[in-house]
N, C-alpha and C positions, 0 to 999 in steps of 0.2 A: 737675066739668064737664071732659070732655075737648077740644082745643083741635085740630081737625086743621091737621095741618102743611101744605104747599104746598110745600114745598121739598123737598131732599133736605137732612140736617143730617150736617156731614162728620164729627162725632163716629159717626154709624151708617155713614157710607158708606166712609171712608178709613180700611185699617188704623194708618196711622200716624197718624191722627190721630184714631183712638181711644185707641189705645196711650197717647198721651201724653193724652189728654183723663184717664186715669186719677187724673194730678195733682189735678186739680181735679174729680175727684169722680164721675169717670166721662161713659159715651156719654150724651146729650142723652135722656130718659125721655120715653114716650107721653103723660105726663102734666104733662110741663114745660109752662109758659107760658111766651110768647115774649115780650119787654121791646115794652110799646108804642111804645116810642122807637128803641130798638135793635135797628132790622130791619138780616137783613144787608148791603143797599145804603148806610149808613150807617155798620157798621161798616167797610167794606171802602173807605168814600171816606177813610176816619180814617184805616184802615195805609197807604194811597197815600202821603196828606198826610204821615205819620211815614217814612214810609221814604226819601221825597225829599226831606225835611229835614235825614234823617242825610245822603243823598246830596250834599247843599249843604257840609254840614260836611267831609265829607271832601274837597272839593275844594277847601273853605276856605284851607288853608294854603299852593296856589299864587297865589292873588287876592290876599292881604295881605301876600305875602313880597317884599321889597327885599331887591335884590345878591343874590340866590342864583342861581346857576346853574343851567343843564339838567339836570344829572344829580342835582342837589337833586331838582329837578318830579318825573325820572323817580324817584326811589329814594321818592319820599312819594304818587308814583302817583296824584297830581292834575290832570294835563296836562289840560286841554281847549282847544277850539279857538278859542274866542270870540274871548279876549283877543287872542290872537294875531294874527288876521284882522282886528281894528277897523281898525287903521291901512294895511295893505298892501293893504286891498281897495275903501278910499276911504270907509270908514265912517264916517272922523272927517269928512270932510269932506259926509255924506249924499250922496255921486255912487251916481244911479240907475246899477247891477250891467250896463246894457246899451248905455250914453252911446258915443254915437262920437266926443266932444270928441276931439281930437285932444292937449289937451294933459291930458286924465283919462288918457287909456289912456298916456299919455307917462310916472305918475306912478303909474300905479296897476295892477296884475294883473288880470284880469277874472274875478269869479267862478265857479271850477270846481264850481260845484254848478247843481243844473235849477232850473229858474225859483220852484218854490214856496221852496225853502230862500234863493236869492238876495231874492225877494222880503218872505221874511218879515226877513232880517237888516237890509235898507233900510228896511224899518217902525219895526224896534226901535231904530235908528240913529238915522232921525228923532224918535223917542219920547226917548229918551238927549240929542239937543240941547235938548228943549222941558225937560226934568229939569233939565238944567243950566245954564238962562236962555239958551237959544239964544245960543250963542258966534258971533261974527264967522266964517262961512266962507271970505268972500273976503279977509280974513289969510289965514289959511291957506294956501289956494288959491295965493299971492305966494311962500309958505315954502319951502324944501326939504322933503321929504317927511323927513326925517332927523330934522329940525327937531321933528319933533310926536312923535318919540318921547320927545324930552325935555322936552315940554312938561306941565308939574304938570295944566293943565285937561285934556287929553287925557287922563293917566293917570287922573283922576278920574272921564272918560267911561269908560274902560274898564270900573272896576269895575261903575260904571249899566250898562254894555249887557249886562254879565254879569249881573249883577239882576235885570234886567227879561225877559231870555232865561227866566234859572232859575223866576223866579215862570210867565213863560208855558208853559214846559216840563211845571211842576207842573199846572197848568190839564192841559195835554194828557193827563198822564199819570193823573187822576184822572176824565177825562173819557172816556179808555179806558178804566179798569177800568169804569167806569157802564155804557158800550157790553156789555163784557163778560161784566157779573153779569146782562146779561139777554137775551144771545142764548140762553138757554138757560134761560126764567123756572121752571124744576125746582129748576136746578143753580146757583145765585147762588155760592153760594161758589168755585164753580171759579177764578174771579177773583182767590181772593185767592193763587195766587201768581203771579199780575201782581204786587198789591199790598205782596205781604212777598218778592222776588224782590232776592234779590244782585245780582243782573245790571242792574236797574233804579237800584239805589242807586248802585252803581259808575261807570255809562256811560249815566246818565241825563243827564246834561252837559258831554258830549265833544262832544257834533255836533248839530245840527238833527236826526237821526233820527228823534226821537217826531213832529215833523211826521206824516210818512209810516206811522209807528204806529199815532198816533190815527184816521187814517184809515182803515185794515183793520181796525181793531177795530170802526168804523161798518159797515162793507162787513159782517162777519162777521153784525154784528146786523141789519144789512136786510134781508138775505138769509134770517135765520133767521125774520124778519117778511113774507118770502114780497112783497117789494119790490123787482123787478129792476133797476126803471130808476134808482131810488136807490143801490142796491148798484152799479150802475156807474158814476154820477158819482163817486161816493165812491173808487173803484179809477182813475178817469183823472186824478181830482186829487190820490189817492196818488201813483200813477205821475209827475204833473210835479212832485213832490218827491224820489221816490226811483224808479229803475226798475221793485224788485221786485214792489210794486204789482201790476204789468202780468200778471204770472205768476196768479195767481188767476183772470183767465179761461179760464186752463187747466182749474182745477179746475172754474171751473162749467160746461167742456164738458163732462164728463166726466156730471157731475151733470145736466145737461139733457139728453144723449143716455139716460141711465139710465131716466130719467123721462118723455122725452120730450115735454122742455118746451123745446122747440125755442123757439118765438116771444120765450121767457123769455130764453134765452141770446143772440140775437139781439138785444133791447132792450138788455141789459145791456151787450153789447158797442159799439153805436151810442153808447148814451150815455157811455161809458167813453172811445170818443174826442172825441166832442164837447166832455165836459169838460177832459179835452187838450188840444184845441185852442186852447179859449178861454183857458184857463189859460195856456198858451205864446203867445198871439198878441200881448199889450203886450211881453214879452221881445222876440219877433223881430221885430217890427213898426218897433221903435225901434233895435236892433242887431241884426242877422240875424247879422254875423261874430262879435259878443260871445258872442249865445244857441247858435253851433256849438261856442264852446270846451268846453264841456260832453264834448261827443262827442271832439271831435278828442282832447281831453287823454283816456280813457278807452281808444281805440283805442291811442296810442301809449304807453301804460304799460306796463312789463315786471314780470316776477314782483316783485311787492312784498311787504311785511310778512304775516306769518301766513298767507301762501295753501301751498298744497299743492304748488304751482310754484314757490315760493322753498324749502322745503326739499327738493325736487327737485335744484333748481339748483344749491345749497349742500350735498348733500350728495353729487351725484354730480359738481361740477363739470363743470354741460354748458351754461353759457352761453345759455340760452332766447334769442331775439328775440322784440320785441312781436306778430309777426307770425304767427310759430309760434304764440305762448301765443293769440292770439287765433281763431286755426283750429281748435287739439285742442279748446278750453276750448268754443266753441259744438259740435263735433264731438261731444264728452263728452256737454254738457247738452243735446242732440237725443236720442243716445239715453236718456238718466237721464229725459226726459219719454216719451218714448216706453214707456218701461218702464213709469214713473204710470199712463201712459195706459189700458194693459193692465193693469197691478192695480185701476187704476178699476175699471174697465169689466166686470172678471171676481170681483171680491173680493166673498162674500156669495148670490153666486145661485144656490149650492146649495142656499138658507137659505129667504129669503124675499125674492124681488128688489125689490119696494118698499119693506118696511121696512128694510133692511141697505143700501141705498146709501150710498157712501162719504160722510162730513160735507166741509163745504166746508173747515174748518180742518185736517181729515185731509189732505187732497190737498195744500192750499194747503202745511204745512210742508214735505210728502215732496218738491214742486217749488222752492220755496226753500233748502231748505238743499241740494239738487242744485248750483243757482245759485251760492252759496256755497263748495263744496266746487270748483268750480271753479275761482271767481272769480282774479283777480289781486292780488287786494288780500282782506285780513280785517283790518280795524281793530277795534279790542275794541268798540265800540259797535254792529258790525252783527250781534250776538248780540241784538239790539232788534225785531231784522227775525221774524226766527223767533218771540218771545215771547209777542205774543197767539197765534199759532197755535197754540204750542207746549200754553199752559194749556188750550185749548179741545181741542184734538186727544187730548190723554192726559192729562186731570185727575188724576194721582195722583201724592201726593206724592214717594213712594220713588223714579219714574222721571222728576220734575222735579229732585229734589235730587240724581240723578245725574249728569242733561243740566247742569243750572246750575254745580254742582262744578266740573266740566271748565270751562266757560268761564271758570269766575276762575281756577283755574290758571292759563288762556292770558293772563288779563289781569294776574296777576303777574309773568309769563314775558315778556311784550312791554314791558312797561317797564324791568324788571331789562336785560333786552336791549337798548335803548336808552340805557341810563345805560352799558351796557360791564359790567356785575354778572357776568355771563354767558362773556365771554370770556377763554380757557383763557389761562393763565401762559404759554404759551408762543407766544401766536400763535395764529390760523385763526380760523373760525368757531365759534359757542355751541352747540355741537351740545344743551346743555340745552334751547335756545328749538327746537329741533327736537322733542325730547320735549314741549313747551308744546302744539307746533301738534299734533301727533299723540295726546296726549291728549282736547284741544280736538274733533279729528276726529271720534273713537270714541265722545265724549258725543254729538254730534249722532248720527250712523249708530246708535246702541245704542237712542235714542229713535226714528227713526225705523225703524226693526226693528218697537221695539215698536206701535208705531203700525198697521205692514203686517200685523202678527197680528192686531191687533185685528178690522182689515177683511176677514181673511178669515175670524176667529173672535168673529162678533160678541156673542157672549153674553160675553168679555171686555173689551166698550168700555164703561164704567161710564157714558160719557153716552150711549147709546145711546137714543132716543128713548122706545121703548115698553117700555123697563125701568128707568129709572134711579128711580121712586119706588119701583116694585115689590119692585128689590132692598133699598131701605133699609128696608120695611116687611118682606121677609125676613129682615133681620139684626134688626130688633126684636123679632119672636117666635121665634127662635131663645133668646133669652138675656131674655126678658122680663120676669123677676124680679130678675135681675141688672141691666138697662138701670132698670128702677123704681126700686132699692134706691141704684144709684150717682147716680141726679138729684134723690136726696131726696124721692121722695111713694111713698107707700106703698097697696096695692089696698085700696080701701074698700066 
């Protein structure tokens, strides 16, 4: 009895993961049976779960280490920001992120992140005190803030709030590849390199990031479930976690003018700030001057780590201002959408203009990593932002393991560079961490290159809607003696 498949099975569809399926016996045969247990939304929750385990351990040895210094953190390339933020942001003490106490803000910095990431660290804070039999805060509160750096039960919260982050982290990060392996119920496997992704292990616990993650990975599947008004909550309580969020209603304009689902794009966007709003309303409601720092801190930033304006700066010596950087940089990504706009809007409709409209994770990268290539700042975690799209946009291994490559390079190269690894014997600047960010560059633009061919050559988008069984049922009877012989059943 033959068993027909539903899927596409990446041992027939990805060269390189035929290649190596060889090991073990070759491509996936017309006549394999599929494990009743072990479908691939199961395996693919399992690599998550392993990959973010090792990702705990690797960051394991800044959590447990006593008396080591920063250039320890940076040269064993464990930094994250948890630890660091419990006590300077009022977390040991549960102060809500928007309090106008006069003597909070006297004590404590106001959190530089939007309301969903402030919001989630005040939960896990609170979580963290009940963990640890709800400590006296009003001690505290009496103390120097100095004081509870050196306090034993404080360091003990520490490592809780980092716990309890990592384990919800893990949630998020498993709950997006789920979103994942089924925006696309052909292509399940596409997901797994979300799931087996360096990028994820590495900078899965530097930042709240996956917040605003798991959120476009909901957005990507609602949308592929033909759900506008879902797909834009989803994108506006992205957004009040991370800005770039916001940018994928770019893509769906693109896609609603193509289609001419006007009414579509219009709900989705209502609902995208509605959810905004409310999302933002207990933040400003309660501090309006707290929930600006967000902004103000962001406008007055100047070329920071890994942007394309600090190795500008540094290697032409030309002194940028925030003000400058803040003119070219939207200047830039005006036109780099604009450009989207026009590969949207024209890529495919020599073809078949309905079925060749661009995907929404097509667009969605080519407008992010724009964003990016601008921005002011690249912290190694915002290679997070890009990632569901990135899997979704260009499923294939060879040009994931080149885009991903380059990012750990840069996430070698930014810590080595912060420890001082980097700087010449004689003085100046690391002109290697220059090579870091410029490698880092030409992974993203190589990808998204390839992305932009796809769209105007859609018979190479291997998720492309009304071929991607087709083609894997083509590579089966190409080789179909050989595909039978290597999965062990033989024509009877």
């Amino acid at each position: 009895m033959v068993h027909e498949r539903t899927h596409v099975h990446p041992t027939q569809d990805d060269p390189v993961v035929t290649a190596l399926s060889e090991v073990v016996g070759g491509p996936m045969g017309e006549r394999a049976r599929p494990h009743r247990w072990w479908t691939p939304l199961r395996v693919l929750l399992l690599l998550t779960a392993f990959t973010f385990a090792l990702g705990m351990v690797q960051k394991a040895p800044c959590s447990v280490a006593e008396g080591k210094d920063q250039n320890w953190v940076y040269s064993h390339m464990c930094y994250t920001d948890l630890r660091p933020l419990y006590v300077p942001r009022g977390l040991a003490e549960a102060a809500w992120p928007y309090s106008d106490d006069e003597q909070t803000r006297a004590r404590y910095e106001v959190m530089e992140y939007p309301v969903g990431i402030a919001y989630w660290a005040w939960g896990t804070a609170k979580l963290t005190h009940l963990l640890n039999g709800s400590p006296d805060i009003e001690e505290r509160y009496k103390s120097p803030v100095d004081d509870l750096y050196a306090d034993p039960e404080v360091d003990d919260e520490q490592s809780i709030f980092l716990l309890i982050n990592a384990f919800g982290f893990a949630a998020l990060a498993i709950g997006a590849t789920w979103l994942l392996s089924r925006a696309h119920p052909e292509r399940p496997w596409d997901a797994a390199a979300f799931a087996l992704s360096p990028t994820l292990l590495l900078t899965g616990l530097i930042n709240w990031d996956l917040i605003a993650v798991a959120l476009v990975a909901g957005a990507l599947w609602s949308w592929s479930r033909d759900r506008p008004l879902l797909t834009g909550i989803l994108i506006g309580l992205g957004t009040a976690a991370k800005l770039y969020p916001l940018f994928l209603l770019g893509a769906l304009l693109v896609i609603c003018l193509r289609r001419r689902r006007y009414a579509d794009f219009l709900l989705a966007t209502v609902a995208a700030v509605a959810a905004w709003l409310v999302a933002n309303a207990p933040g400003y409601l309660t501090g309006p001057d707290q929930w600006k720092v967000f902004w103000s801190f962001n406008s007055e930033r100047t070329a920071d780590l890994g942007s394309v304006w600090m190795l500008i700066d540094q290697a032409g010596d030309v002194g940028f201002t925030a003000h400058t950087i803040n003119l070219w940089s939207w200047i830039i990504f005006g036109t780099w959408c604009a450009v989207v706009f026009v590969i949207g809007m024209t890529a495919g409709r020599g073809v078949r203009p309905e079925a060749v409209v661009p995907r929404l994770a097509q667009l969605g990268y080519l407008i992010v990593v724009g964003f990016l290539l601008v921005n002011k700042v690249y912290s190694p975690q915002y290679v997070l932002w890009l990632l569901p799209l990135a899997v979704l946009a260009r499923p294939r291994w060879r040009d994931q393991i080149v885009w991903q490559a380059s990012e750990v390079v840069y996430f070698c190269t930014i810590w080595w560079y912060l420890g001082g690894y980097l700087s010449p014997a004689g003085g100046g600047d690391a002109g290697f961490y220059w090579v870091g960010i410029a490698i880092r560059v030409l992974g993203e633009l190589y990808l998204a290159a390839v992305i932009v061919r796809d769209m105007y050559r859609p018979d190479k988008d291997p998720a492309r809607e009304d071929t991607s069984l087709e083609n894997a049922v083509a590579v089966r009877r190409e080789r179909p003696e050989r595909s039978l012989e290597l999965s062990g059943f033989r024509k009877r």
